[in-house]
C-alpha positions, 0 to 999 in steps of 0.5 A: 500500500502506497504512502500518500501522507506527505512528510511534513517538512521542517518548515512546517514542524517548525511553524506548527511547533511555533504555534502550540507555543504561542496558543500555550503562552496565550492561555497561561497569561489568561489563567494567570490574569484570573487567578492574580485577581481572585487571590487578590479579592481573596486577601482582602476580604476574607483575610484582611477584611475579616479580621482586621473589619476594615471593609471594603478597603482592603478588599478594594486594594488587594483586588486592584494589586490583583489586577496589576500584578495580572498585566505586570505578567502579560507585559513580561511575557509580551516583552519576551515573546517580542525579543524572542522574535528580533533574535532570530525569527525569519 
């Protein structure tokens, strides 16, 4: 029986490698915006704000230090997707 798969050459392993990586390093920056943010609410209401009864403050604070810690980690990965790119990317 004849083979009629073709073999797929390095360029496109190589393209379809570059992509499951790019889809992998999308979907980590989603979960992570998510669970920086809940862990943030987290904090601040049921640790800071239980104990210490400061309500809404804390909770308004560590959600927002949540958030930012969320896009300080969306800018990183950006940043070294783009040097990726410049080094050597045809």
């Amino acid at each position: 029986m004849p083979d009629n798969k073709k073999k797929k050459t390095k360029e496109e392993r190589q393209k379809r490698g570059d992509f499951v990586r790019f889809a992998g390093m999308a979907s980590t920056v989603g979960i992570n915006m998510v669970l920086s943010t809940c862990v943030g609410f987290a904090l601040g209401h049921y640790v800071f704000d239980e104990y210490l009864n400061t309500h809404p403050w804390f909770t308004i604070l560590m959600t927002a230090l949540g958030i930012f810690a969320g896009f300080k980690y969306l800018f990183k990965i950006a940043k070294k997707a783009e040097e990726r790119d410049e080094d050597g990317d045809t």
